[in-house]
C-alpha positions in Angstrom: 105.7 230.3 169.2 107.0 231.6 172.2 110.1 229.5 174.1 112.9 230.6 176.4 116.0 229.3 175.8 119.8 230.2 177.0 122.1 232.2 174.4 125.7 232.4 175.7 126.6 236.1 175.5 128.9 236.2 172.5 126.4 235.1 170.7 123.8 237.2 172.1 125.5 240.7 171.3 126.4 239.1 167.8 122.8 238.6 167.4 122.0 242.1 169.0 124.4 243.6 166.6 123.4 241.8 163.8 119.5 243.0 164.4 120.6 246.8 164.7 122.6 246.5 161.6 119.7 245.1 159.6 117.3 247.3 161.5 114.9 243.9 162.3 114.1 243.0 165.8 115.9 240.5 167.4 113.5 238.1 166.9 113.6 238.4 163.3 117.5 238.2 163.9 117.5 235.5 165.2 114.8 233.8 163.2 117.2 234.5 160.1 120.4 233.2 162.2 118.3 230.0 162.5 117.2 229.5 159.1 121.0 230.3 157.8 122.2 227.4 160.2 119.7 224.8 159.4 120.1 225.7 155.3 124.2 225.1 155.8 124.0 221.7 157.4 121.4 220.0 155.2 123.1 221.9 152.4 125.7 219.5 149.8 126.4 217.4 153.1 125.9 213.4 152.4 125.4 211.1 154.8 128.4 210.1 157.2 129.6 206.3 156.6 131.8 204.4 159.0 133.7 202.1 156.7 133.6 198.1 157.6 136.3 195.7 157.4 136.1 191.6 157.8 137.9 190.7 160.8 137.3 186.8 160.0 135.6 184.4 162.2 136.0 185.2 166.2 138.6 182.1 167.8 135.9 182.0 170.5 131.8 182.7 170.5 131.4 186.4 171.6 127.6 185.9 172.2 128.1 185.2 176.2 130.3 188.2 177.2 130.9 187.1 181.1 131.9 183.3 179.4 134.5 184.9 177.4 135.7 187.4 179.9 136.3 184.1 182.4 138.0 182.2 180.0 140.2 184.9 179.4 141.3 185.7 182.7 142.0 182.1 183.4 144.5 182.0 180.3 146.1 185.0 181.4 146.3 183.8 185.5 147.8 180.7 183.5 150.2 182.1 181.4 151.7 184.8 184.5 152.0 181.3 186.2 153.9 179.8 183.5 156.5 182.6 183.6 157.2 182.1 187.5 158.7 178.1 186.6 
């Protein structure tokens, strides 16, 4: 299948290089440069898990965002009022 796609140019002379050495065209080169990094990364890697921790019941509902954000500015107006007496 053909594609175009844009190599940075470190990579592209290490892929050059590595095609003369092996005397295989580049896109065998980079064919096998493909393959190798696909095989690595499903390779003896398990799936990532974010770990979870309780956090107990919320001290207000969370399920009406602008509610909460309101009620929490008003506390805090309140409380930077309370420090002014």
């Amino acid at each position: 299948m053909r594609t175009t796609v844009d190599i940075d140019p470190h990579l592209l002379r290490r892929l050059r290089d590595e095609a003369a050495q092996a005397g295989v065209s580049f896109k065998d080169a980079l064919n096998r440069a493909l393959r190798r990094g696909f095989e690595r990364a499903h390779t003896g890697t398990e799936p990532y898990e974010c770990p979870t921790f309780e956090m107990g019941t919320p001290l207000r509902p969370l399920d009406k965002a602008l509610a909460l954000a309101d009620v929490l500015e008003d506390e805090e107006v309140a409380r930077k009022l309370s420090l002014r007496e």
